[in-house]
Each structure stands twice: as structure tokens, then as C-alpha cells.
N, CA, C and O atoms as CSV, one atom per row, in Angstrom:
chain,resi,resn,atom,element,x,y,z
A,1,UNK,N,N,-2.385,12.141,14.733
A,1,UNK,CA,C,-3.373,11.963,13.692
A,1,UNK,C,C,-4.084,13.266,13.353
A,1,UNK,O,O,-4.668,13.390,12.277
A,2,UNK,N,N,-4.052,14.005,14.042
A,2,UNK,CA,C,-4.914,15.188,14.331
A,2,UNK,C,C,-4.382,15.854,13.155
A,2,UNK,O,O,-5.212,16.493,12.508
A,3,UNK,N,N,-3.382,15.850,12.802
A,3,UNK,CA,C,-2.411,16.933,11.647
A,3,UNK,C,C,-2.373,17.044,10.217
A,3,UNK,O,O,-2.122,17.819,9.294
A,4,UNK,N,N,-2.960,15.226,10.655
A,4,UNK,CA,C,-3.417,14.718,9.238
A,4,UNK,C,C,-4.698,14.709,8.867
A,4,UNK,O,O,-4.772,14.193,7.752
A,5,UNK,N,N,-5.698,15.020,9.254
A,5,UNK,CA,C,-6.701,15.051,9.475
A,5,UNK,C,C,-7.666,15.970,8.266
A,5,UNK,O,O,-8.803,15.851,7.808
A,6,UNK,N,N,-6.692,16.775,8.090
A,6,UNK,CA,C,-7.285,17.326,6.899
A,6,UNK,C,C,-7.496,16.888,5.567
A,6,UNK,O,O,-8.519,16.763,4.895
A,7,UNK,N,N,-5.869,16.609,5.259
A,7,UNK,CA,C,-5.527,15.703,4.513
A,7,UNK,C,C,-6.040,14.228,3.943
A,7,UNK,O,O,-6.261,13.877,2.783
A,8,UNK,N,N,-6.180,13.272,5.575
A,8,UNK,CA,C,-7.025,11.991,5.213
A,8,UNK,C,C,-8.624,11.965,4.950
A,8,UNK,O,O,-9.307,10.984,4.654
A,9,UNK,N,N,-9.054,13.366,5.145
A,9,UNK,CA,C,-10.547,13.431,4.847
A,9,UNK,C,C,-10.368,13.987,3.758
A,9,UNK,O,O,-11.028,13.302,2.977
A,10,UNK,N,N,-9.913,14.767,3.214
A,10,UNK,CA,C,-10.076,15.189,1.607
A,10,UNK,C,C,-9.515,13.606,0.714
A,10,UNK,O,O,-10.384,13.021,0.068
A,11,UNK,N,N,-8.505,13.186,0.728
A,11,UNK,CA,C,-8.221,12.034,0.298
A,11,UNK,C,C,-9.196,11.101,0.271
A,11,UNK,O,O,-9.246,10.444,-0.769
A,12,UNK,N,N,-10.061,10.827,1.193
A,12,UNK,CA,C,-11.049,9.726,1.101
A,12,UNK,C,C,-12.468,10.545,0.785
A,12,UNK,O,O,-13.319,9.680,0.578
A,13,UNK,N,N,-12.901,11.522,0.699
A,13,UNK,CA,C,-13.916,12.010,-0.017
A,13,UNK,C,C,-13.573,12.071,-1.162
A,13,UNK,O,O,-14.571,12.087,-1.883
A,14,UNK,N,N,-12.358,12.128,-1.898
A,14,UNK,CA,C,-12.046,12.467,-3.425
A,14,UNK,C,C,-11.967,10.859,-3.236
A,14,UNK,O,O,-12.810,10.426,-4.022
A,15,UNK,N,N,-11.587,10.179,-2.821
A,15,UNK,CA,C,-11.293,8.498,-3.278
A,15,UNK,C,C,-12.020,7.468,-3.268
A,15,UNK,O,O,-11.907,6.482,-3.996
A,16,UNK,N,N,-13.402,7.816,-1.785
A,16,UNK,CA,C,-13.856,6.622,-1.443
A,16,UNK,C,C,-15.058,7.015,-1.030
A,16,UNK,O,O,-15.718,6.104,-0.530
A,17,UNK,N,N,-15.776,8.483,-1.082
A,17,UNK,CA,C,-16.718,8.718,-0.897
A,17,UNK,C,C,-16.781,8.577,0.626
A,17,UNK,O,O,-17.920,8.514,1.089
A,18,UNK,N,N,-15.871,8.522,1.391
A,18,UNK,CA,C,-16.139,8.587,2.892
A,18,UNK,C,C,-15.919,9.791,3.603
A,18,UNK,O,O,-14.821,10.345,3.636
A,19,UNK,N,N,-16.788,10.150,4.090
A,19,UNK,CA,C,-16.767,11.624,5.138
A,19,UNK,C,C,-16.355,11.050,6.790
A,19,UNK,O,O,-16.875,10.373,7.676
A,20,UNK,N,N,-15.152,11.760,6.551
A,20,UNK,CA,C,-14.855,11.299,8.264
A,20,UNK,C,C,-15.682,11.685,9.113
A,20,UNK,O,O,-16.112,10.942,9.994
A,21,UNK,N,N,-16.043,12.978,8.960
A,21,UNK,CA,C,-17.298,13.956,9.802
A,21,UNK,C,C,-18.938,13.120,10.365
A,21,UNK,O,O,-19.803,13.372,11.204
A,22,UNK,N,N,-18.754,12.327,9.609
A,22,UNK,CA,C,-19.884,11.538,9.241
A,22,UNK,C,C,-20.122,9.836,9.002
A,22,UNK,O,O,-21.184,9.214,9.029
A,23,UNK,N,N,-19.064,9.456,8.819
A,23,UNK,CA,C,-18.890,8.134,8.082
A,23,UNK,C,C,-19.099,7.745,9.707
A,23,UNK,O,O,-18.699,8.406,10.665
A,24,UNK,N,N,-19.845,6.478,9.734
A,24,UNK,CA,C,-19.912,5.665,11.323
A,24,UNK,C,C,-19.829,4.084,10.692
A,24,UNK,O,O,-20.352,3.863,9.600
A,25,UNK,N,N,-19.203,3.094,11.378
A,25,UNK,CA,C,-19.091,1.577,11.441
A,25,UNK,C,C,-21.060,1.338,11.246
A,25,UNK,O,O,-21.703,2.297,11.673
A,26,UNK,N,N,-21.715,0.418,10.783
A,26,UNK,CA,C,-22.791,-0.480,11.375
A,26,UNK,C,C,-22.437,-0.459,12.984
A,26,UNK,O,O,-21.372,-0.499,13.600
A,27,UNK,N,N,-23.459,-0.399,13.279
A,27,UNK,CA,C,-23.559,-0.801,14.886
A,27,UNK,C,C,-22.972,0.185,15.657
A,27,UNK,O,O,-22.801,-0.119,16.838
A,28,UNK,N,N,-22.506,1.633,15.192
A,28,UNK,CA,C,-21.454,1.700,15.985
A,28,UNK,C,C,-22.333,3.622,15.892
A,28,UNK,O,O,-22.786,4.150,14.876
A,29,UNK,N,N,-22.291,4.252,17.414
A,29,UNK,CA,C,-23.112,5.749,17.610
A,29,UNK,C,C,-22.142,6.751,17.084
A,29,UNK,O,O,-22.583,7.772,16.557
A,30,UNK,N,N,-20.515,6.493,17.208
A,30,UNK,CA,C,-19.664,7.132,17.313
A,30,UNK,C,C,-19.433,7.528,15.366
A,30,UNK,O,O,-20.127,7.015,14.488
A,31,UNK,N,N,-18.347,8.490,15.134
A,31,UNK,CA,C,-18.022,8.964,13.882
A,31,UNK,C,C,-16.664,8.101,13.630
A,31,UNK,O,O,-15.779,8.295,14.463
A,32,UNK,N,N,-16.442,7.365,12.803
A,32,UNK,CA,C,-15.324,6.623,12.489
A,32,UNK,C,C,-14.006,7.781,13.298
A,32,UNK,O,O,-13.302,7.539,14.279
A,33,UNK,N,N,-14.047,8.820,12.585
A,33,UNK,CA,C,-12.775,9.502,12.809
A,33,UNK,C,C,-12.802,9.470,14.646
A,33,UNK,O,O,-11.754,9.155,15.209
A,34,UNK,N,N,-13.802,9.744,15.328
A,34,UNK,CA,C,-13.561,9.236,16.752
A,34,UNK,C,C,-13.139,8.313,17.489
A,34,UNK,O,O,-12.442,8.579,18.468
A,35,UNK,N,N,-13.545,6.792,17.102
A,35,UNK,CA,C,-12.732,5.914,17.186
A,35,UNK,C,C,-11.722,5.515,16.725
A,35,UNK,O,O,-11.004,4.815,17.439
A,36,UNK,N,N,-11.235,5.895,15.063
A,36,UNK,CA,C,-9.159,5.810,15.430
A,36,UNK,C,C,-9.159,7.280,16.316
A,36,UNK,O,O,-9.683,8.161,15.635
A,37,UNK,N,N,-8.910,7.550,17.054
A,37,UNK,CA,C,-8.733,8.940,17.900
A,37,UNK,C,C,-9.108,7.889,19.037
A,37,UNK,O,O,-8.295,8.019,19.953
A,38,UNK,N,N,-10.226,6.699,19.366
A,38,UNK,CA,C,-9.798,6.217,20.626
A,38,UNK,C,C,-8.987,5.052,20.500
A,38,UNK,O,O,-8.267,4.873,21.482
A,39,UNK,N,N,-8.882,4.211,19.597
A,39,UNK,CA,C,-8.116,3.556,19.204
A,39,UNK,C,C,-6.509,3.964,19.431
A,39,UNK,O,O,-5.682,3.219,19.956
A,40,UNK,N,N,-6.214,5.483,18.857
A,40,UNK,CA,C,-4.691,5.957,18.877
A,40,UNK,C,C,-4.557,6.253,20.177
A,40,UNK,O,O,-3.449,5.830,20.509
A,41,UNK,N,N,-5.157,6.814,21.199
A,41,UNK,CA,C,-4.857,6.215,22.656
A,41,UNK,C,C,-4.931,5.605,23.212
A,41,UNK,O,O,-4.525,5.787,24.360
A,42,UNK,N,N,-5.431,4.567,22.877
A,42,UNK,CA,C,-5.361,3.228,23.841
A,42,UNK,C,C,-4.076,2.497,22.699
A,42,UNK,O,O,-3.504,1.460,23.036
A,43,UNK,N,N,-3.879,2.918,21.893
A,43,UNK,CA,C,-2.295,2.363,21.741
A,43,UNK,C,C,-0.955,2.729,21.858
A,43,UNK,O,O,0.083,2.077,21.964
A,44,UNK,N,N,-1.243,4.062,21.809
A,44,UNK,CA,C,-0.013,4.848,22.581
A,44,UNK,C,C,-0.135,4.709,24.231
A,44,UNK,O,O,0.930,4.775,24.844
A,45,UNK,N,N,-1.193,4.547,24.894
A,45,UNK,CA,C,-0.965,3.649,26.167
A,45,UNK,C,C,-0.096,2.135,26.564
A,45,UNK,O,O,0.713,1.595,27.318
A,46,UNK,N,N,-0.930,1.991,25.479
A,46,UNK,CA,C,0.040,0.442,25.423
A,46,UNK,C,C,1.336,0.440,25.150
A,46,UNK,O,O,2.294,0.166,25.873
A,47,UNK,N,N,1.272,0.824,23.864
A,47,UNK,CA,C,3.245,0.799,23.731
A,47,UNK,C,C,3.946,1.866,24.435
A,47,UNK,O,O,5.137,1.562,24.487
A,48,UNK,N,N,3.736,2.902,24.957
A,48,UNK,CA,C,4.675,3.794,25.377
A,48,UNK,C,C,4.578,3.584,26.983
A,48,UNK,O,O,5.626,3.858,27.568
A,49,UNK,N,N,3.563,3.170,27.754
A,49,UNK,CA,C,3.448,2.994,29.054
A,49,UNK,C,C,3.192,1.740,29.725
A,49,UNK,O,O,3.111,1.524,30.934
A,50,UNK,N,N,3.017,0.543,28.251
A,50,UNK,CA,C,3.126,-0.524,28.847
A,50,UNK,C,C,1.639,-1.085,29.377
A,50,UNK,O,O,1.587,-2.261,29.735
A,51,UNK,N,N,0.401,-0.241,29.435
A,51,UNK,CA,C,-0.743,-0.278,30.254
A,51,UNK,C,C,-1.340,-1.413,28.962
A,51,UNK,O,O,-0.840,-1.560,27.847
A,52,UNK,N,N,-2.684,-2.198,29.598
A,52,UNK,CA,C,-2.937,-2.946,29.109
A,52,UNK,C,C,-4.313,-2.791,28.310
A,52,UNK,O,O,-5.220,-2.185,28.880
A,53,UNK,N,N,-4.466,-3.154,27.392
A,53,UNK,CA,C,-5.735,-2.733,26.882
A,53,UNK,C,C,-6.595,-3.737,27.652
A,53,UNK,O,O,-6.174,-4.809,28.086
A,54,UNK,N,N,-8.296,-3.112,27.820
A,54,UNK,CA,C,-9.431,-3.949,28.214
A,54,UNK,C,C,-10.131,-5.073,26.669
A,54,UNK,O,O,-9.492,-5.206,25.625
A,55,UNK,N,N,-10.927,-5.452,26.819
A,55,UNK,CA,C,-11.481,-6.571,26.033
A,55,UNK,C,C,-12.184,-5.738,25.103
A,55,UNK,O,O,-12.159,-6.056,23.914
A,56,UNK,N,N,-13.193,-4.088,25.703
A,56,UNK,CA,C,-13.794,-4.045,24.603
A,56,UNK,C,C,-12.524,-2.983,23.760
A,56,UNK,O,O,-12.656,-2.589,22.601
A,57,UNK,N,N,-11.482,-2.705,24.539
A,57,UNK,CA,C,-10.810,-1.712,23.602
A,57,UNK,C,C,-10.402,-2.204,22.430
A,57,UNK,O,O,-10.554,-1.711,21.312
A,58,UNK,N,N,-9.688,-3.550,22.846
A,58,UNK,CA,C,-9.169,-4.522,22.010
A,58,UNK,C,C,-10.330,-5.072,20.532
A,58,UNK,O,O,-9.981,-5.535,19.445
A,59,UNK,N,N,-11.641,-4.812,21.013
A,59,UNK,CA,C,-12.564,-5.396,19.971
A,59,UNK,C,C,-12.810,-4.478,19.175
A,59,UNK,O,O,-13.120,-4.615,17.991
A,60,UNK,N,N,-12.628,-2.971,20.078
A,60,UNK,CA,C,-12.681,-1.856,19.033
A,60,UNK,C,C,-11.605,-1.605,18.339
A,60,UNK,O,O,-11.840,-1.701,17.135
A,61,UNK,N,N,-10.680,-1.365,18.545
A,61,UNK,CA,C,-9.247,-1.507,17.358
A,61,UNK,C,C,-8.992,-2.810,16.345
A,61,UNK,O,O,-8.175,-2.843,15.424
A,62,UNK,N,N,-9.983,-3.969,16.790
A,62,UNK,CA,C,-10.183,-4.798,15.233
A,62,UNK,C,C,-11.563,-4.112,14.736
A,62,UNK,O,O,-11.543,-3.881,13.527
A,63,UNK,N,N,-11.998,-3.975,14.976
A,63,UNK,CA,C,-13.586,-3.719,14.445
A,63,UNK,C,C,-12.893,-2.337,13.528
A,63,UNK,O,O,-13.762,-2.000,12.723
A,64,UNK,N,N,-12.233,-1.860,13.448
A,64,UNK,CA,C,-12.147,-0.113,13.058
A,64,UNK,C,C,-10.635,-0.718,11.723
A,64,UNK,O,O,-10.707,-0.303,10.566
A,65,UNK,N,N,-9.606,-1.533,12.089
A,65,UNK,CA,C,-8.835,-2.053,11.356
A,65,UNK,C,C,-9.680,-2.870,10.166
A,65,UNK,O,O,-9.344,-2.724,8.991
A,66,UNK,N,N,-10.701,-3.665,10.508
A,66,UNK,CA,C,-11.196,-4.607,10.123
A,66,UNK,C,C,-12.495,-3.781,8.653
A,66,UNK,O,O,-12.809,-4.085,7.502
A,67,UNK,N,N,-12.897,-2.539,9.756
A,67,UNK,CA,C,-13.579,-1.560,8.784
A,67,UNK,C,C,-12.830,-0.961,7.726
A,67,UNK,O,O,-13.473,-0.869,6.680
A,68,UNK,N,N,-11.759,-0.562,7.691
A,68,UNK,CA,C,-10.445,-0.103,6.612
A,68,UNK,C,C,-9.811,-1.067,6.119
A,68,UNK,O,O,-9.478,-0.823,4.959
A,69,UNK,N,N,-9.443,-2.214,6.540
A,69,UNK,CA,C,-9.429,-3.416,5.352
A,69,UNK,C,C,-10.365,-3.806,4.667
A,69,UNK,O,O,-10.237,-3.552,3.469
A,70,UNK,N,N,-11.554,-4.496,5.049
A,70,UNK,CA,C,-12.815,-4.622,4.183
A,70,UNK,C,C,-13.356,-3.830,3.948
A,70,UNK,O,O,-14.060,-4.231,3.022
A,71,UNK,N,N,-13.712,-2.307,4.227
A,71,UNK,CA,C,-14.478,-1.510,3.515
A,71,UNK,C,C,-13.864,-0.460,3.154
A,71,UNK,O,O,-13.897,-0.291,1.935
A,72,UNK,N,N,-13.243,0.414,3.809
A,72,UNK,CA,C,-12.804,1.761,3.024
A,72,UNK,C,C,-11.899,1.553,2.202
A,72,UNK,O,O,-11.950,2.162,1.134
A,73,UNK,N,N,-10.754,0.584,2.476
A,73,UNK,CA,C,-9.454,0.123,1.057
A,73,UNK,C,C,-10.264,-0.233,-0.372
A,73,UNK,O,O,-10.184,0.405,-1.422
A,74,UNK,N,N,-11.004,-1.340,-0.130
A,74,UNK,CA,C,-11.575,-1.991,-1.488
A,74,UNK,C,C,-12.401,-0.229,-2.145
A,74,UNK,O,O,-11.838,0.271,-3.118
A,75,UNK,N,N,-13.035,0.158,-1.842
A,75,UNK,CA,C,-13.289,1.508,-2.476
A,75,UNK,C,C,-12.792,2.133,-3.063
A,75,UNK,O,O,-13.141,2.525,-4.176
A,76,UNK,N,N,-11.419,2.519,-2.225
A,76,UNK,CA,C,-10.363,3.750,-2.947
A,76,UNK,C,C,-10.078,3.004,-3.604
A,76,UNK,O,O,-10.375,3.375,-4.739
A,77,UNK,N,N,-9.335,1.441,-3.617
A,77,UNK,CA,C,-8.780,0.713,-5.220
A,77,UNK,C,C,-10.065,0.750,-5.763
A,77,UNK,O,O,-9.840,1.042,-6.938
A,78,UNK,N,N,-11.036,0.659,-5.663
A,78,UNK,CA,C,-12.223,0.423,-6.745
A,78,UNK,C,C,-12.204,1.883,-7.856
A,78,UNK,O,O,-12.279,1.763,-9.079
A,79,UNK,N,N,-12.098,3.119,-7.198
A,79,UNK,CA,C,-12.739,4.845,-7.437
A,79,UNK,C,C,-11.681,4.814,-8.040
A,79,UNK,O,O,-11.996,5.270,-9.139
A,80,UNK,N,N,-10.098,4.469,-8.089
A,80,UNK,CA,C,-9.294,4.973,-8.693
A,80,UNK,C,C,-8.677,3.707,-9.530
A,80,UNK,O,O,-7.501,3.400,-9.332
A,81,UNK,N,N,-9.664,2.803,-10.687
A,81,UNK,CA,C,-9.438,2.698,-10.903
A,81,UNK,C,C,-8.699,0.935,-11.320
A,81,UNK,O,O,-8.332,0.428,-12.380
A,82,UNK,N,N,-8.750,0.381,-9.720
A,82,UNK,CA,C,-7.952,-0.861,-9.390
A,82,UNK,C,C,-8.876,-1.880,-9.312
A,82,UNK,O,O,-10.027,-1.848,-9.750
A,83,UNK,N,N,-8.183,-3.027,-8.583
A,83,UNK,CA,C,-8.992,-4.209,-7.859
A,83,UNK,C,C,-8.149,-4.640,-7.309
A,83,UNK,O,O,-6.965,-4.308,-7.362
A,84,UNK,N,N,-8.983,-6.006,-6.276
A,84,UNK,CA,C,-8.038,-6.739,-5.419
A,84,UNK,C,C,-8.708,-7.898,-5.999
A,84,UNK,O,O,-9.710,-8.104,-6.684
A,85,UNK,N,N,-7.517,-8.761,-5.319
A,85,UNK,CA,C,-7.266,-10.458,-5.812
A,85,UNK,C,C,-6.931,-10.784,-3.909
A,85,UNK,O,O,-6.057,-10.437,-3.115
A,86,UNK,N,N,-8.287,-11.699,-3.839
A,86,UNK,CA,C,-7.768,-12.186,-2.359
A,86,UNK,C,C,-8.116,-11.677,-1.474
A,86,UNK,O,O,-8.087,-12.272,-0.397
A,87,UNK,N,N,-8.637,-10.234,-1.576
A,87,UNK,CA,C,-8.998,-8.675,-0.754
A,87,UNK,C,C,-7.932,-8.264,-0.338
A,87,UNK,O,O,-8.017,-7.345,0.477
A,88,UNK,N,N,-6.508,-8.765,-0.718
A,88,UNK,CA,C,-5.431,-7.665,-0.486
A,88,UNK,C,C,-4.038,-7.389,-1.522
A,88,UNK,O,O,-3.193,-6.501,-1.630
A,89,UNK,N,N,-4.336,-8.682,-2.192
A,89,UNK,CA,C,-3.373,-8.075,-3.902
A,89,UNK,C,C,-3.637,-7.051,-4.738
A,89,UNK,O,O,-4.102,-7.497,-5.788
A,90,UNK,N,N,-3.525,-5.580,-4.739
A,90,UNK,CA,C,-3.847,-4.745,-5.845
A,90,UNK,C,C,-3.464,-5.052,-6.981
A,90,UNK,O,O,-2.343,-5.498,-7.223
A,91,UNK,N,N,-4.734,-4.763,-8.170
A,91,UNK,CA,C,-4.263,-4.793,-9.503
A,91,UNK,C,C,-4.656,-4.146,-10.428
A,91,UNK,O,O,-5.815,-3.747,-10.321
A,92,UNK,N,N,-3.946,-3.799,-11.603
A,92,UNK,CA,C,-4.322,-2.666,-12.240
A,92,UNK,C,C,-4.199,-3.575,-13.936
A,92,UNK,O,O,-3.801,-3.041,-14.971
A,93,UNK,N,N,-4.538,-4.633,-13.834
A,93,UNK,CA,C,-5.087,-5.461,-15.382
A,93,UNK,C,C,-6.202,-5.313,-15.693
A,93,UNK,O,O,-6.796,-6.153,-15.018
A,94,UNK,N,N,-7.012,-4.722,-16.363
A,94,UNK,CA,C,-8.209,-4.595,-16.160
A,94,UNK,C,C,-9.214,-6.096,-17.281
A,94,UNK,O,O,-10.290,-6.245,-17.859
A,95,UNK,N,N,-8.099,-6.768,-17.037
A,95,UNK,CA,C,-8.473,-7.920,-18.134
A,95,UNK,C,C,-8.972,-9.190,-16.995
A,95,UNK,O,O,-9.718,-10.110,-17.333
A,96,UNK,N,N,-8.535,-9.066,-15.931
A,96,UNK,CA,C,-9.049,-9.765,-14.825
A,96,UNK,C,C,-10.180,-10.230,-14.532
A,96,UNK,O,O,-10.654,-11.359,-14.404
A,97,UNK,N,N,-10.647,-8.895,-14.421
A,97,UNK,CA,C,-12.190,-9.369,-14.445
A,97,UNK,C,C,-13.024,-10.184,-15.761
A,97,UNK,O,O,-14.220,-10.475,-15.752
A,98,UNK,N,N,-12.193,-10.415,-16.707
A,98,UNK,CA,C,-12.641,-11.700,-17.511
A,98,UNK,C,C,-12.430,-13.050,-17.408
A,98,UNK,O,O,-12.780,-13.956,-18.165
A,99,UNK,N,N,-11.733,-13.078,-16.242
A,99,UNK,CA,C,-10.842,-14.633,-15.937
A,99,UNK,C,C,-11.864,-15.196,-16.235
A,99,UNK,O,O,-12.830,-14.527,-15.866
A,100,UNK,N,N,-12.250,-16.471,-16.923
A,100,UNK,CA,C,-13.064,-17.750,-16.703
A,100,UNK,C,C,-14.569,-17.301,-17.549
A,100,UNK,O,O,-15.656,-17.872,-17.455
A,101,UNK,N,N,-14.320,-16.448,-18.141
A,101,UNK,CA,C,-15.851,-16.248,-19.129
A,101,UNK,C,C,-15.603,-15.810,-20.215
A,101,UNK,O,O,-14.701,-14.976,-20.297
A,102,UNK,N,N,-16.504,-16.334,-21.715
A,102,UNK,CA,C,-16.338,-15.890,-22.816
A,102,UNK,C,C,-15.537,-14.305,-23.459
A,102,UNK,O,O,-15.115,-14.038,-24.584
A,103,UNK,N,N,-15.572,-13.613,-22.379
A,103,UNK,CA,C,-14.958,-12.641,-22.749
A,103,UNK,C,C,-13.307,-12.806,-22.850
A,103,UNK,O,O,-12.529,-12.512,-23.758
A,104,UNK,N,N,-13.194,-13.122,-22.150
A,104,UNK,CA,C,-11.627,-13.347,-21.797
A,104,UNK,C,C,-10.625,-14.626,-22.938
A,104,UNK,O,O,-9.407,-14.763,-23.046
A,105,UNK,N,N,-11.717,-15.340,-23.596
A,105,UNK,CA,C,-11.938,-16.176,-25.013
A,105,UNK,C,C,-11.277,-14.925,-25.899
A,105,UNK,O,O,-10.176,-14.809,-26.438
A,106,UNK,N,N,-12.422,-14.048,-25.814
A,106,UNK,CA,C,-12.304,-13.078,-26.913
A,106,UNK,C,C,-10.865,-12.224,-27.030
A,106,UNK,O,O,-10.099,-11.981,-27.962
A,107,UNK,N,N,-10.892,-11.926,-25.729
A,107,UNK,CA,C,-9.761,-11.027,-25.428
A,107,UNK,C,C,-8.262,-11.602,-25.645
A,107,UNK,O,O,-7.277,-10.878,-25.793
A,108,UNK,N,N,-8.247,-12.776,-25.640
A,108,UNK,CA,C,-6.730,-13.680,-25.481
A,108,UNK,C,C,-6.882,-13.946,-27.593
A,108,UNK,O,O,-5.831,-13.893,-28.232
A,109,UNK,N,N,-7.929,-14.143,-28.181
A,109,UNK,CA,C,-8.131,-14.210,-29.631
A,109,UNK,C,C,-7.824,-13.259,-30.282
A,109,UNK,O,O,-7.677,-13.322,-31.503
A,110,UNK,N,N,-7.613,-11.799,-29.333
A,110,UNK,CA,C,-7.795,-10.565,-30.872
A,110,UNK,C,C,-6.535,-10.085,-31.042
A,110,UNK,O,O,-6.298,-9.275,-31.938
């Protein structure tokens, strides 16, 4: 991860307004980018050596997955442009957001 590191922080400051340097979970002392960094070893433990994760490791690798599905994804589709349907269908209709209100009357009329 380390290699990419440059890369996924310029990408999400140009996309999502998130500073890895800086960006932290609610509740949480650590810098996001520290926990995937403990997250990516306690899973390369697991799969390559078989060792078992503990309870809170396990709560921290959803909590940090769970932070990049609900919060940092919906952003970058938001900044560039998109939306989701469901919180994980991307879409790029921008007529969507009229489903079910007078506008969308208008829009299907002209």
C-alpha cells in the first residue's frame, strides 16, 4: 500500500476532499491511512500465515471497509459528478434525481 500512497491521497483530495494525513473515522484517535496499514497486516497475517485475527482486529477492518463504502465512495461519485441507487449502483443520469416529483413530469413532457 505504501507505493500507492501517493497516488491514493492525491486522488481522494482531488475527488473527495479527504486528506489521508488527516482524515480520522468518528470515534477513532488514529489517521484513517494508519488503520488500512493495520488492517493490511492483520490480513496478510491471516491469509499468508494462516494466524487468526482477534475480535477487535476484526471490528476494525469492518469499521474502516464500512468507512469507504458509506463515506469516502458516495463522495468521489458525488465530486465527480455521479450517484448511487441502493448505496452501491453508480449512475450517471442526471434525470434521477427527479424520479417521483413534478420535475420529472416536466422533463419526460419536453
Amino acid at each position: 500500500m505504501d507505493r500507492y500512497r501517493n497516488l491514493l491521497s492525491q486522488i481522494l483530495k482531488d475527488h473527495s476532499a479527504v486528506d489521508l494525513d488527516n482524515y480520522k473515522r468518528k470515534d477513532s484517535n488514529k489517521t484513517f491511512w494508519e488503520e488500512i496499514k493495520e488492517v493490511q497486516k492483520v490480513r496478510n497475517l491471516v491469509v499468508h500465515r494462516g494466524d487468526l485475527a482477534s475480535v477487535e482486529q476484526a471490528e476494525l477492518s469492518i469499521n474502516v471497509a464500512s468507512e469507504i463504502i458509506e463515506k469516502i465512495f458516495p463522495k468521489i461519485i458525488s465530486k465527480i459528478g455521479l450517484h448511487l441507487h441502493d448505496s452501491f449502483r453508480v449512475c450517471d443520469d442526471w434525470k434521477c434525481k427527479y424520479t417521483g416529483t413534478e420535475m420529472e413530469k416536466l422533463i419526460k413532457g419536453t
